[in-house]
C-alpha positions in Angstrom: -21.6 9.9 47.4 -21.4 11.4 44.0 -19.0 8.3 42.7 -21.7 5.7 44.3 -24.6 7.7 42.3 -22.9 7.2 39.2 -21.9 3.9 39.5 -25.7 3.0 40.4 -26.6 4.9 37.2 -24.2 3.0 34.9 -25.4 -0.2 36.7 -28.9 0.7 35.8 -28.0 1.9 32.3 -26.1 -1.1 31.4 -29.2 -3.0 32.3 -31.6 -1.2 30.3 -29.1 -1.9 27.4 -29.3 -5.3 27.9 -32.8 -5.4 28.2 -33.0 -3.8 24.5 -31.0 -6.1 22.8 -32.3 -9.2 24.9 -35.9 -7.6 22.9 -34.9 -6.8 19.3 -35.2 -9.6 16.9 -32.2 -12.3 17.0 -31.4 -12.0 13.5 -30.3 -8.4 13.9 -27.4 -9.1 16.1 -24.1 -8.0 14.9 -22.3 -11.8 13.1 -19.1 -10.2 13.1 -17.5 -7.7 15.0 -14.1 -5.9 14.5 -12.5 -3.6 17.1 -9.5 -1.3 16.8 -8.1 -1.2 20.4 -6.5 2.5 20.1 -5.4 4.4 23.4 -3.5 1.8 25.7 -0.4 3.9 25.5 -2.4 7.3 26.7 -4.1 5.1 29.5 -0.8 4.4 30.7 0.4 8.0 31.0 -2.6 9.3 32.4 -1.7 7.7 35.1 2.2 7.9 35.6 2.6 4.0 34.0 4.6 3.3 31.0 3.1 1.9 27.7 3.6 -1.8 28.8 1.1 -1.4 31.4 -1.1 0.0 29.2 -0.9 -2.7 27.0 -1.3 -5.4 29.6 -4.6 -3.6 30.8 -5.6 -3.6 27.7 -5.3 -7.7 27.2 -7.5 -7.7 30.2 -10.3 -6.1 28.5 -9.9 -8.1 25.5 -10.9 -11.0 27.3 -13.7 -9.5 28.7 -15.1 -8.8 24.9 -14.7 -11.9 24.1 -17.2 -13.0 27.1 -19.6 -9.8 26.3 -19.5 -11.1 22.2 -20.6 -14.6 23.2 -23.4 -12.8 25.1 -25.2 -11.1 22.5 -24.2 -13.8 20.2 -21.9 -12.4 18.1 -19.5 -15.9 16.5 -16.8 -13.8 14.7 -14.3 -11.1 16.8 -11.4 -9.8 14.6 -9.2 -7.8 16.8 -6.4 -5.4 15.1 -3.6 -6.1 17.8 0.1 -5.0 15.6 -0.4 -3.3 12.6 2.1 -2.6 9.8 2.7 0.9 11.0 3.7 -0.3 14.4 6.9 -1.5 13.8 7.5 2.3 13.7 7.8 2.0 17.2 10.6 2.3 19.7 12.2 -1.1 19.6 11.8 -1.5 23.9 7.8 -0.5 22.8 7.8 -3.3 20.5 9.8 -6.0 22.1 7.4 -5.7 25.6 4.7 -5.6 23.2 5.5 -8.9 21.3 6.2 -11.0 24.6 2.9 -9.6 26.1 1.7 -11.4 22.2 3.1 -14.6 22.9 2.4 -14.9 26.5 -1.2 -14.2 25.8 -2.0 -16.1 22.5 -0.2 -19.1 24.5 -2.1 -18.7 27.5 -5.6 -18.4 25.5 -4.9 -21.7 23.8 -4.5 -23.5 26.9 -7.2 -22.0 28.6 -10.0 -24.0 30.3 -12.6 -21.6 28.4 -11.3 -21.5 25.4 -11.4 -25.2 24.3 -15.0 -25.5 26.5 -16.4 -23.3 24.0 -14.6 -24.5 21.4 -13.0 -20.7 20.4 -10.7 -21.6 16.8 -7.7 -18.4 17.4 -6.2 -17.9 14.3 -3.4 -14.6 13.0 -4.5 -13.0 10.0 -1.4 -10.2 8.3 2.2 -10.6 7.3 3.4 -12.6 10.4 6.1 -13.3 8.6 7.2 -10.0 9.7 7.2 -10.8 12.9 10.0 -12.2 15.3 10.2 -15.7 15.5 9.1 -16.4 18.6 6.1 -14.4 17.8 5.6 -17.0 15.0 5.9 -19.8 17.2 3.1 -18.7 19.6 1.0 -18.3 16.9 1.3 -21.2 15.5 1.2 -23.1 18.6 -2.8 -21.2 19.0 -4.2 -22.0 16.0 -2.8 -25.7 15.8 -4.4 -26.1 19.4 -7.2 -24.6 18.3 -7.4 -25.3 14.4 -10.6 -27.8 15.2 -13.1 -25.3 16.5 -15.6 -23.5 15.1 -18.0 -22.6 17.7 -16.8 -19.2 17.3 -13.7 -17.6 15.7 -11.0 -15.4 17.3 -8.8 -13.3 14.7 -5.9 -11.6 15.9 -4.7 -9.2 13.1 -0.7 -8.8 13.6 1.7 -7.1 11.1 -1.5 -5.5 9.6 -2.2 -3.4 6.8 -5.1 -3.7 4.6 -4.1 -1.7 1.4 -1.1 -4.3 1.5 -3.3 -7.4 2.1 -5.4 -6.3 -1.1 -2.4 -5.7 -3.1 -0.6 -8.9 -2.3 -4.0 -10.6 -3.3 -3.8 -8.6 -6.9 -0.3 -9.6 -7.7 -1.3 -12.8 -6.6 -4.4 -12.7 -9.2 -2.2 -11.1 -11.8 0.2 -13.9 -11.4 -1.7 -16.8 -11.9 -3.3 -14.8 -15.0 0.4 -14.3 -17.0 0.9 -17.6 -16.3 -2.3 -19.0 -17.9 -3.3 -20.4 -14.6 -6.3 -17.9 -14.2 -8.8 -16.9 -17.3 -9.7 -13.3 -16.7 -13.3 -13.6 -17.4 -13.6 -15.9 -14.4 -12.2 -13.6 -11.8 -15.0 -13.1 -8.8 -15.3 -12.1 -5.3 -14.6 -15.7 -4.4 -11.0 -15.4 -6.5 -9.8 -12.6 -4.5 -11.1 -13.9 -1.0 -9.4 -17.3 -1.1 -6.1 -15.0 -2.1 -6.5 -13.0 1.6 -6.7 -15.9 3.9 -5.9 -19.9 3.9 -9.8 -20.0 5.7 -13.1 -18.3 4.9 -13.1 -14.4 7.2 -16.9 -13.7 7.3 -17.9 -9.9 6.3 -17.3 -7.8 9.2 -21.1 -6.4 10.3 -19.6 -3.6 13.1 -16.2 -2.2 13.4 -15.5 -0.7 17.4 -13.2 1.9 17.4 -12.0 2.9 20.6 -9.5 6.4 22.0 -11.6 8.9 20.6 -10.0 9.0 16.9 -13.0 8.7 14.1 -11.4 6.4 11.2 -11.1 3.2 10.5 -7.3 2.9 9.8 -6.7 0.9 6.5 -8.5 -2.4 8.8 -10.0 -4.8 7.2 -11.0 -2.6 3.9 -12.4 -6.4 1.6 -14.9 -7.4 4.1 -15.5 -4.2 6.4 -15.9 -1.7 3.5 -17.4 -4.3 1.0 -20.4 -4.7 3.7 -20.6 -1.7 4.4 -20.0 -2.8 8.0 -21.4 0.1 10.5 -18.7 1.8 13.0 -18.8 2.8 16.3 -16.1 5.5 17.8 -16.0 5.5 21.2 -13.9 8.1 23.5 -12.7 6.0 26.5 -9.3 4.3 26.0 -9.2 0.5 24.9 -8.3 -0.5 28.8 -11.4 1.5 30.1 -14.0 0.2 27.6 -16.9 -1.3 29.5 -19.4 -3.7 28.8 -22.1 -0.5 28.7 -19.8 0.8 25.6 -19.9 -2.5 23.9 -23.9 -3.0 24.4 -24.0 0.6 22.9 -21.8 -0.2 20.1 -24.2 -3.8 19.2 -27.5 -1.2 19.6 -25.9 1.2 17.0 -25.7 -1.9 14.4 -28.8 -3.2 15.1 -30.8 0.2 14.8 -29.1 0.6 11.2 -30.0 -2.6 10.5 -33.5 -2.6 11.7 -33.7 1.3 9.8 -32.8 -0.7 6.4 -35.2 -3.2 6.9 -38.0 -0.8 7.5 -36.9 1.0 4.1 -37.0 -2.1 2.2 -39.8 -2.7 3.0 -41.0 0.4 2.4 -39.6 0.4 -0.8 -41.6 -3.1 -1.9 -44.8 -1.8 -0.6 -44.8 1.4 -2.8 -43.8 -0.7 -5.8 -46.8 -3.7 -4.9 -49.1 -0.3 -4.8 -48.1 1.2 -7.7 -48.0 -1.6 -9.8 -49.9 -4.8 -8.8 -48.6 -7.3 -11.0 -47.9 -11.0 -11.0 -44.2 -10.2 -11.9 -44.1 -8.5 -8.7 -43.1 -11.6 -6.6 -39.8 -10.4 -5.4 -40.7 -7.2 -4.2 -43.8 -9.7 -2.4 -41.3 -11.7 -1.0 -39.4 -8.9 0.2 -42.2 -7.2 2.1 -43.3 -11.0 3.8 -39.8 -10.9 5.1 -39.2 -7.5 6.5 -42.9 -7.1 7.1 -42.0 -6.7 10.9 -39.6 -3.7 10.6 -42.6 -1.7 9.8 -45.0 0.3 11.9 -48.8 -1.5 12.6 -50.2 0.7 10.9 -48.2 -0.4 7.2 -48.1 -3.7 8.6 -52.1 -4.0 7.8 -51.3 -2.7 4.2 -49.0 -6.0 3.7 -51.7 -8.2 5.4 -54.2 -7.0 3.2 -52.1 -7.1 0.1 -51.3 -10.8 1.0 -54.8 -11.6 1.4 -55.4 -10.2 -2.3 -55.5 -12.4 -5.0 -51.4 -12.6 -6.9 -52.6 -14.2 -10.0 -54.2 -11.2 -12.0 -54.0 -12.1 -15.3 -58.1 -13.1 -15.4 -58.8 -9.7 -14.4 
């Protein structure tokens, strides 16, 4: 009885979720979204299984983000699967963990879904790293899937984002001693086009699962740089349900709608304290965040727009 109870509450939960974000304005939905899929091992012993099974549950529910992302309309999943520090790993741990790698990324490429909605898979890391057959599966799902760009699938293997950034300084430094590179023309774009062979967008939301609160040296240019928001989460990467990911996409877009309403804010005090022509960003900013803000300020902006822009007769 008490099991049916809380299934029914969950049910109704998860629908009330959906409900929210089906509400909140579109252009608040999460663009990119990184997870870090911690706690397959502990799955796997809490219930007398070994890590592989763990693992393999865990590929389950990584297809079922995929689904929930194109539901919200998220068109950018990043996924850290094999970092760096896991090659620390008993080498039995490893090996089971890079054929569960290649029978996966070879059975998403030739899946039915995959090239219906038009899903480009692609490795971002050192795979170099990585055995070769690992390579070869790779490489076999992105040149299957190189066309796409519906929406974007990165699998992050042989990971580590302080060495990503360095390899993209030396890289910089590099072209510089040679003459290649004038230092007064080194940008964001310079280091960017360094840490991939195609454009990464920044990551919005970073999904950590297995209880542990940090973000473990993932995807530090475009995560950190953003200023993506994170979500921790306690249940273990196999058990995360849908309800945790619509919680996770409501946690972004409550930040986002919370720095909206501030600039916004922000723009209205300035209009009111100064009321000048040369005003016309902080204008334009209150036009376009003008819905973030309670009805009651919402009038103020109305009235302000009604209000002649061009003082300068006055």
């Amino acid at each position: 009885m008490i099991g049916w109870l809380r299934r029914r509450c969950r049910g109704a939960y998860e629908r009330l979720l959906s409900r929210e974000l089906a509400d909140a304005p579109g252009e608040t939905t999460p663009t990119h979204v990184a997870v870090i899929q911690d706690g397959n091992r502990r799955y796997a012993r809490s219930r007398g299984k070994d890590s592989t099974a763990g693992h393999r549950a865990g590929a389950q529910t990584t297809e079922n983000v995929l689904d929930w992302c194109r539901e919200v309309g998220v068109e950018e999943l990043t996924l850290y699967a094999f970092s760096t520090e896991n090659f620390a790993r008993p080498e039995r741990e490893r090996e089971a963990l890079f054929d569960l790698l290649c029978e996966k990324l070879r059975e998403f490429a030739d899946a039915d879904r995959v090239h219906d909605q038009e899903v480009c898979i692609r490795a971002i890391g050192d795979v170099g790293r990585l055995p070769e057959r690992v390579q070869e599966a790779v490489e076999y799902a992105e040149g299957r899937t190189r066309e796409y760009d519906r929406f974007v699938l990165n699998v992050a293997l042989a990971y580590g984002g302080r060495n990503e950034l360095l390899e993209a300084a030396r890289s910089v430094a590099r072209d510089v001693e040679s003459g290649a590179l004038d230092p007064a023309e080194i940008d964001v774009e310079t280091i960017e086009e360094r840490l991939y062979d195609r454009p990464v967008r920044d990551v919005d939301l970073i999904i950590r699962t297995g209880g542990d609160e940090r973000t473990s040296n993932f995807l530090p240019w475009h995560a950190n740089g953003n200023e993506a928001a994170v979500y921790f989460c306690t249940p273990h990467w196999p058990a995360f349900s849908r309800t945790d990911f619509l919680r996770a996409v409501r946690t972004y877009e409550h930040r986002e709608r919370s720095w909206r309403r501030t600039r916004a804010r922000r723009a209205l005090a300035l209009v009111r304290a100064m009321g000048e022509p040369e005003l016309a960003e902080a204008r334009s900013i209150l036009r376009r965040f003008r819905d973030s803000l309670p009805t009651t300020e919402r009038r103020d902006v109305e009235s302000l727009d009604a209000e002649p822009q061009d003082r300068t007769a006055d």
